[in-house]
N, C-alpha and C positions, 0 to 999 in steps of 0.2 A: 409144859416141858418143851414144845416146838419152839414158845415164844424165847425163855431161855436159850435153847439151842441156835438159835437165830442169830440170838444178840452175841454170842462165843464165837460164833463164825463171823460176824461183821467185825467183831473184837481182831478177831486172828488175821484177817484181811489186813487191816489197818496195819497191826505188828508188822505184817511182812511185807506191808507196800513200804513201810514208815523205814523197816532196814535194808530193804531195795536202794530207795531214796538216801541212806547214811550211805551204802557201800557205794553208789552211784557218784555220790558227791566225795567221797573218802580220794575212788581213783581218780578221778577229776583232779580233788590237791594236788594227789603226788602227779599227776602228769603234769601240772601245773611249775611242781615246783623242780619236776627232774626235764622240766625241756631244755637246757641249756646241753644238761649230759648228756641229752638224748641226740641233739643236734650234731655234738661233738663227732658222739660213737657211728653216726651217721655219715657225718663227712669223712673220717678217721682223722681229722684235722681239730688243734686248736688255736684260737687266734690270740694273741695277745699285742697289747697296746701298751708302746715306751715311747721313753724320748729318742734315744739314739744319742742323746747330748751329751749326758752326765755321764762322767769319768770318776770313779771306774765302775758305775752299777750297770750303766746303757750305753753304749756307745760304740763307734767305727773307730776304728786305729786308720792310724794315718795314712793314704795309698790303698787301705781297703774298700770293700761292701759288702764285706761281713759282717756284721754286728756281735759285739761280744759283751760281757763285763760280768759281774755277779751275778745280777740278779737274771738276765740274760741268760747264761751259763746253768744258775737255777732252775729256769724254767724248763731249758733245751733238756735238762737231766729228767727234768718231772717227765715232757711230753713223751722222752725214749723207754721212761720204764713202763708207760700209759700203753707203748706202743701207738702213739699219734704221731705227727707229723706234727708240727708248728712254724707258724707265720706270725711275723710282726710286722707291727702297722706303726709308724711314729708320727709324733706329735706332741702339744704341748701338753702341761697338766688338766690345763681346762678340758679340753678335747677329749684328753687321753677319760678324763671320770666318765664325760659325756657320754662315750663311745661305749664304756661299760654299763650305762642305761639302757642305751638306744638300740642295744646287741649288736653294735658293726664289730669290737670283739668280745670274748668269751671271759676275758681277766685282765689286769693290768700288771705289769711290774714292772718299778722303776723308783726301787729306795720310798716306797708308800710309808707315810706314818701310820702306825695305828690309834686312831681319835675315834673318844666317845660319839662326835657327832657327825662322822661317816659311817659308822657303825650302826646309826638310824638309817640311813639306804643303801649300803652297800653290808655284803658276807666280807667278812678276811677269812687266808688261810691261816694256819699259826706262823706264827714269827719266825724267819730265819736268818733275820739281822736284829743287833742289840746295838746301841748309841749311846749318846746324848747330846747336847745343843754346846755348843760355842758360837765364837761370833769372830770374825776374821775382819783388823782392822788395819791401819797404813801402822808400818813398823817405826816411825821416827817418834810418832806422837798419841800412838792408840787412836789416831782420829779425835783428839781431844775428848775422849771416853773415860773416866777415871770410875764411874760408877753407872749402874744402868738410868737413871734419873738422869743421865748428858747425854740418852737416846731421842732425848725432846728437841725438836728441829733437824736430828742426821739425817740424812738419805740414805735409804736400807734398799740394797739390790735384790732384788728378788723376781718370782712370779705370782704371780695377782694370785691369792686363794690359797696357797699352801700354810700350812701351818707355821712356817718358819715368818712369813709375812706379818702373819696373823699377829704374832709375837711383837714385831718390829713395829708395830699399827699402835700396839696395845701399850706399848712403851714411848708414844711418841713421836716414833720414826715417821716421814715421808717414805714411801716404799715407791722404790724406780721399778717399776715392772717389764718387765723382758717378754721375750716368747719365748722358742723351742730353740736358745740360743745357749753355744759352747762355753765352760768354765771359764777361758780366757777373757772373754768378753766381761761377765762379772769381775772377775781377777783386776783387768787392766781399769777398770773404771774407778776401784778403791785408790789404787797406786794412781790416776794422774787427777783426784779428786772430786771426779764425778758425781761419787757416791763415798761415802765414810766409812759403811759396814756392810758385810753380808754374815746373815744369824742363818747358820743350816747345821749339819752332822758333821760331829766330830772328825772320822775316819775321813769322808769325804774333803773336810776342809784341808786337814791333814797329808794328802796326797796331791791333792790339788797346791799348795806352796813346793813341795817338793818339784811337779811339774813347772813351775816360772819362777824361777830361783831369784831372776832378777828385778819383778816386782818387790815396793817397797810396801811389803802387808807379810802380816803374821797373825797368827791366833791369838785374842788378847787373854791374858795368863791371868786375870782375875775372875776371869766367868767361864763357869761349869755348870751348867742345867740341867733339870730335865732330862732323865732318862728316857730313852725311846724303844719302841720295837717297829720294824718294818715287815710288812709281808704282803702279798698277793694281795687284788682285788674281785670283785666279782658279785655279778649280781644278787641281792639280797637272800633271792627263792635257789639258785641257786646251790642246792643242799647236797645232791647228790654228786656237783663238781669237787664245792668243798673237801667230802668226806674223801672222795679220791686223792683229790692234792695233798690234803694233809695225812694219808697214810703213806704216801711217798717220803713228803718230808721228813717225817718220823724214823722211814729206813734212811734215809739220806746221812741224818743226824746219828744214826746208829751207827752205820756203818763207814765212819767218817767223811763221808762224799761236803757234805757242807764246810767240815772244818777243812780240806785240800784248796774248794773255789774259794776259800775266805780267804785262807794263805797265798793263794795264787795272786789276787789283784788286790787284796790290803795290804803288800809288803811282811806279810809275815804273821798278823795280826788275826783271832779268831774272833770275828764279831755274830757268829754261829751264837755264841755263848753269852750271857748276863757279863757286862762290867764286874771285877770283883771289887771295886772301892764303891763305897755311897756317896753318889751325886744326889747334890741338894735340888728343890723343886725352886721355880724361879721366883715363886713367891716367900720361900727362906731367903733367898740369897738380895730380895729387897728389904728384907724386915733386916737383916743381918746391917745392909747398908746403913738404914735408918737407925739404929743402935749405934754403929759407930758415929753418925753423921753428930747424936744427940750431945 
């Protein structure tokens, strides 16, 4: 009976070192994975990381050093109902992911795509910009582009790593890679033939010809891509920042605040919302090619 009794008690030890050891490790995860919010709530500050370039998601008006734009204007809205404070740090794309690694900030926004394979190390917040891809070419001659198969040999403006690159690599292109440099610069390189093309967001391309009227470039009126969503970055563990951003968003989108900054710098435009026509995927729109080419 002792011997029994012995063995129930070494039994019972084990259990409650064994769930010691579970609870021990349990809060470890989550402090693990709530340090970024924890940092936050700490500083009462959060940082985010943009370019400051891109017009109209990030960027200074002209005579300013203020920073404003969408996605900007998005954030400042998140960090007031947070009751935070918020600081932006700019930079280029590359920098800007790095920085959301390396914790120098807390998120990024600045028209982020959402991709399956940032999605392996980085969280997104949910979406609160919708898209899709065009391609912006010289107006007198499409840059000699009649189908995406004449993207073999062009010079695609871009920056190194984005997925509009990516695109342009994948197609062919030579991609001229920039840094943390202004629309215009890309702009003017199409029009004195620098470069041929630049593949980014519709909206953005969109307002961007509006801004240099007297460049000789327009959106080429055959290619429609790829729908996109944009939203927040931020480190992967990151769970309990997420869950914060995106119940903001949530009221934001509720209670129109998303659809006003949409209206506000897309001339009128609510890119809050899903496209309502169906954009084909860029691998229809080459088979499409090839069909007719046959």
């Amino acid at each position: 009976m002792k011997k029994r009794l012995l063995v129930f008690c070494s039994l019972l030890v084990v259990l409650v070192l064994s769930a010691c050891g579970s609870s021990a490790n349990d809060s470890s995860d989550q402090a693990s994975e709530d340090k970024v919010w924890e940092a936050i709530q700490d500083s009462g500050k959060i940082t985010v990381g943009t370019s400051g370039t891109l017009y109209p998601a990030s960027y200074y008006p002209e005579g300013s050093d203020d920073i404003t734009g969408y996605d900007v204007e998005v954030i400042k809205e998140i960090a007031k109902r947070l009751d935070l404070e918020v600081e932006f740090k700019t930079s280029d794309f590359n920098n800007m992911l790095a920085s959301v690694q390396n914790g120098r900030v807390d998120l990024a926004a600045n028209d982020i795509g959402v991709t399956d394979e940032r999605k392996e190390k980085f969280a997104y917040s949910e979406p609160y910009k919708y898209s899709y891809t065009t391609m912006i070419v010289r107006k007198d001659d499409f840059s000699g582009i009649n189908s995406l198969e004449d993207l073999q040999g062009k010079k695609a403006g871009g920056e190194a790593t984005t997925g509009y690159s990516e695109i342009a690599e994948e197609l062919g292109a030579e991609v001229v890679a920039y840094g943390n440099t202004t629309n215009d610069v890309y702009l003017r390189d199409v029009d004195n033939g620098r470069t041929d093309l630049i593949i980014n967001d519709y909206y953005l391309q969109s307002l961007a010809l509006q801004a240099f009227p007297d460049f000789n470039i327009t959106i080429h009126p055959d290619f429609k891509f790829d729908e996109t969503a944009n939203a927040a970055i931020m480190p992967k563990d990151a769970t309990e920042l997420k869950k914060q951003v995106d119940k903001v968003l949530s009221e934001m989108r509720e209670d129109g605040t998303l659809t006003k900054l949409s209206e506000e710098f897309f001339g009128g435009a609510d890119v809050s919302k899903q496209p309502d026509e169906d954009i084909p995927t860029i691998e229809e729109v080459l088979e499409k090619q090839q069909e007719e080419a046959e």
